[in-house]
N, C-alpha and C positions, 0 to 999 in steps of 0.2 A: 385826273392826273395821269392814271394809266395812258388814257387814251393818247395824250400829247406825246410822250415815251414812245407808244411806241410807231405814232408818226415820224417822230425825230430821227428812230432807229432802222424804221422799213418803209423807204421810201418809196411815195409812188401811189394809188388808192387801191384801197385793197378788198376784199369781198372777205369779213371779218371769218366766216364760216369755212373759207379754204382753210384746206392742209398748209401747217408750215413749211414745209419741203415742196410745194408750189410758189412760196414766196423768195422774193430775192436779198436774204440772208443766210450766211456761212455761221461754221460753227462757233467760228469766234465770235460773229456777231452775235448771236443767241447765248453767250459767256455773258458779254458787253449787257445786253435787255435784261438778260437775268437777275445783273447786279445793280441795275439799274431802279427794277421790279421790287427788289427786296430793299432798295435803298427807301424808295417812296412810300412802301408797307412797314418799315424800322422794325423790321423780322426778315428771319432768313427766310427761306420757300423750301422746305424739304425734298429730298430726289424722288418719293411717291410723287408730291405733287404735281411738281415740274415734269415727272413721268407721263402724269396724264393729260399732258397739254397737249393738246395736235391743232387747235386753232389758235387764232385771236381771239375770240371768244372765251376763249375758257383761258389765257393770261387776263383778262378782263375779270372771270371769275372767281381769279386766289384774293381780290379784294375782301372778301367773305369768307376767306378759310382764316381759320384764328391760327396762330404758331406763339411760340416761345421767342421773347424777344432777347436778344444778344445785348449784353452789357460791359462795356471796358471800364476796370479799374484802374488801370495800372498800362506801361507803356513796356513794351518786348524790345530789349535791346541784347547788343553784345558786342563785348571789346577783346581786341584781344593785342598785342603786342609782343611782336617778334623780334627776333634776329635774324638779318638776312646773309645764309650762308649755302656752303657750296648745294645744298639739295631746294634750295632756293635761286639758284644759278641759272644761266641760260649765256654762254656768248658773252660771259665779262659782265653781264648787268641781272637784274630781277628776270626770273624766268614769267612770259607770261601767261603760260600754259598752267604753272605754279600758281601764278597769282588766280587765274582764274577758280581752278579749283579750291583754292581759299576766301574767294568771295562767296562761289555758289553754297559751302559748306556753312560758312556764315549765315547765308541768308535761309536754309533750310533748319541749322540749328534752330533761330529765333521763330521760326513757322512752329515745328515740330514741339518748342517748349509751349509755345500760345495754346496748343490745341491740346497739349498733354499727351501725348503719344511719340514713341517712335515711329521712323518713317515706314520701318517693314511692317507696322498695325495699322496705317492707315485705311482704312476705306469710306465708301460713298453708303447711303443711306443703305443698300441694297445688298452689302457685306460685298461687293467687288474692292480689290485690290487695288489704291491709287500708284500712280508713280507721279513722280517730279516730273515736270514738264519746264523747262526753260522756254518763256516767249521771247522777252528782247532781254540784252543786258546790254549795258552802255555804260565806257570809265573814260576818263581822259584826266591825262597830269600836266603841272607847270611843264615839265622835260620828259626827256623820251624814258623809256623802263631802263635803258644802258647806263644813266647817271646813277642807279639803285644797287651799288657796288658792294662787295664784301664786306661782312665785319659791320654793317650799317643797322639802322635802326629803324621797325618801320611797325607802327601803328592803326591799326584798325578800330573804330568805330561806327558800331551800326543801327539802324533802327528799322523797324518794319508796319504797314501798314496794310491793308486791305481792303477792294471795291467786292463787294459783297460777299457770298464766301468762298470763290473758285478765282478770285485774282489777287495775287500777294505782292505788293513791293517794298522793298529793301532800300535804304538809302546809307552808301559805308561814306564814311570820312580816309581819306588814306591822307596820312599824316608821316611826312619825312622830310629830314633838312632842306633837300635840296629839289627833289621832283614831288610833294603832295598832290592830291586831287581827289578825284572822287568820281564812286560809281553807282548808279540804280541799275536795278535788277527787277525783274517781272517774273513773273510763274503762273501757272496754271496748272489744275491737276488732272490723268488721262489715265484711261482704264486700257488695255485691252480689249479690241474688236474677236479679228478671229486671230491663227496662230499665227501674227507675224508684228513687224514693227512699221508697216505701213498701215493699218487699219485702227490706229488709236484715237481712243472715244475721249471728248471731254467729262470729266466729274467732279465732283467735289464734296470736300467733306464737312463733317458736323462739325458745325463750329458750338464750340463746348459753352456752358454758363460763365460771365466775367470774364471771356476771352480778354488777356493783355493786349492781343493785337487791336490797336483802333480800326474800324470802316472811318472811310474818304469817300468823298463824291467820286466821280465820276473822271480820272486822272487826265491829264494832258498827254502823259507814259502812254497810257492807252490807245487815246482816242490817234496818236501820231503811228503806232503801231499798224494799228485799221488800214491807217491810209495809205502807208508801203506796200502792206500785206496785196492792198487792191491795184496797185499802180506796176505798170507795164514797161519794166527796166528798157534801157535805150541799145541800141543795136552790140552784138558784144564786138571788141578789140580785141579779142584771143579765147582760145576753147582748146579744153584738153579734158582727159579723163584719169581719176586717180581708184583705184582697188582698194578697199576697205582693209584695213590691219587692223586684226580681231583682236589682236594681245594689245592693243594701244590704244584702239578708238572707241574700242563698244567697253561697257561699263559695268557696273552690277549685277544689273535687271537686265542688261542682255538688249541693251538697246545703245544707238550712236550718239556718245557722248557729247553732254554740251560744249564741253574745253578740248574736242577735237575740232569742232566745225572750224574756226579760226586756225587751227594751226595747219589743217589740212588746205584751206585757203593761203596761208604762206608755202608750205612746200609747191603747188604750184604755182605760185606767181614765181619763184624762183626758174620754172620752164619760158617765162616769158622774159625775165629778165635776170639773168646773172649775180646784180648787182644790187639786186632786194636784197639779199643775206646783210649788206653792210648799214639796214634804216632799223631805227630800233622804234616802237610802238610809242606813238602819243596818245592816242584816240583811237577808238572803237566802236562802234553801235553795229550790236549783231542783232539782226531782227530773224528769230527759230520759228518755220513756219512746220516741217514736219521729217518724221525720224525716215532709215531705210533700213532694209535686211541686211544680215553681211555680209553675203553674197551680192548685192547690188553692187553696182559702179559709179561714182558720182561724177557728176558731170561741172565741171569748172570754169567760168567767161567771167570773162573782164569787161566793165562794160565804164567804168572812166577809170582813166590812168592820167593826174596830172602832177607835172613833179616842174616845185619853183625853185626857187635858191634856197628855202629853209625848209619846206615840207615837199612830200608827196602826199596826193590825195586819190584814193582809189574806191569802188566803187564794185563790186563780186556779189556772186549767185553763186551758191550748189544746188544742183539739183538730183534728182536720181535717174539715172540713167532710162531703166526700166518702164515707166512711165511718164517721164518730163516733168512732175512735178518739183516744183522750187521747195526747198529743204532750207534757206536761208537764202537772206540778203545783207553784206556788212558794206559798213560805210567807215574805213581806217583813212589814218594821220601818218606817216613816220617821217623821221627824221636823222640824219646821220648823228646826233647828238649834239 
């Protein structure tokens, strides 16, 4: 069964006794096998073990290592129901800068309760330090966030789930008269490399006896992530650069927040067109490949831009300046309401 796995994961034939860092898998990919590894064994794989992997051969070999098997009782949810007012605002409608950060918080609370810790105790087998790591999150409603007016009523509903123990997804109900919809969310957890925010390691943590959160196979969230992550955006239609603002983008932890990368993708596209200020958000799918410093510059292209009688449909990259690597890819909806 290993063996099938991990043909399915690392294409190509392979000489089981190479190093894995000769083989053509990324880090996410090796998240993906991981959970995949522990899903087939119905135990988790400890960060010693997984430590001493450096072949296929010895992923072959955790067959025979015995672990502690993970048990769900119980299902990790969270509700919560608001009122949408002015610190909820944006532009006459729901902010959606707001609403993000009320989703991610959502979906970290219901992690954070599953596992029995706060998030500043988290760590990996190893006592390293985890952070939240956002991979994709994706919402879309009946109407644009501008129909989500003052004085209104708006409902949250969430549940969360898990592909082994370093991939968490969320799935929120957003509930209101007139725009409902709904959003999943993904995560991952990342240690610190050396001292910066471009060199972040994957980890993951102990997941506790009788975890509430359930394990899933192997998601479709996922496996559609992969194949963005790998796929070679089309020529851009516009490029500009934006400066990082320490006091609004970076976060906690000292790292570029998730509920910037989207809004920093709206202030420039307002460089390319004017008249983006006046389309308010349908739809979303921000696919988070990796963080910058805050002195980095992020680099901005448009790579589709199509706008019919009722939507526009767009299609953005950040990347960091510094190195060229891609930092996100979104795929937005908007509409004048």
């Amino acid at each position: 069964m290993l063996r099938q796995i991990i043909a399915e994961e690392v294409p190509g034939d392979h000489d089981f006794s190479a190093p894995l860092s000769d083989l053509p898998i990324d880090s996410f990919g090796l998240v993906v096998l991981r959970g995949r590894i522990e899903a087939a064994l119905e135990r988790p794989v400890s960060d010693a073990a997984w430590g001493r992997v450096e072949t296929l051969n010895d992923i072959l070999a955790l067959s025979s290592v015995q672990g502690p098997a993970s048990v769900s009782t119980a299902t990790a949810m969270e509700r919560r129901s608001l009122s949408v007012n002015m610190p909820q605002m944006a532009m006459g409608g729901l902010s959606e800068s707001w609403l993000l950060k009320e989703l991610g918080d959502m979906h970290w609370t219901m992690i954070t309760s599953g596992l029995g810790s706060p998030s500043s105790a988290l760590k990996d087998g190893g006592g390293n330090r985890l952070y939240a790591t956002f991979t994709r999150i994706g919402y879309s409603l009946r109407k644009p966030l501008s129909v989500i007016g003052e004085d209104s009523g708006l409902d949250l509903t969430g549940t969360i789930s898990r592909f082994g123990a370093g991939t968490f997804i969320s799935d929120i109900a957003l509930r209101h008269d007139l725009a409902g919809g709904e959003a999943r969310l993904m995560s991952n957890f990342s240690r610190r490399g050396e001292a910066n925010n471009t060199s972040l390691l994957k980890g993951q943590p102990t997941i506790p006896p009788n975890c509430p959160i359930p394990e899933v196979p192997l998601p479709a969230f996922v496996s559609e992530y992969r194949e963005v992550r790998a796929r070679t955006p089309a020529a851009p239609l516009f490029e500009t650069e934006y400066d990082i603002i320490p006091f609004h983008d970076i976060n906690g932890v000292g790292l570029l927040y998730f509920a910037s990368y989207p809004i920093i993708s709206d202030i420039c596209a307002l460089r390319y067109s004017p008249d983006f200020s006046e389309q308010s958000t349908v739809s979303r799918d921000i696919y988070y490949f990796a963080n910058a410093d805050i002195k980095d510059r992020i680099v901005f292209r448009i790579h589709k831009w199509e706008q019919s009688e009722t939507l526009l449909a767009t299609e953005i990259s950040l990347s960091r300046k510094s190195d060229g690597v891609m930092m996100a890819y979104m795929m937005t909806k908007k509409s004048h309401g």
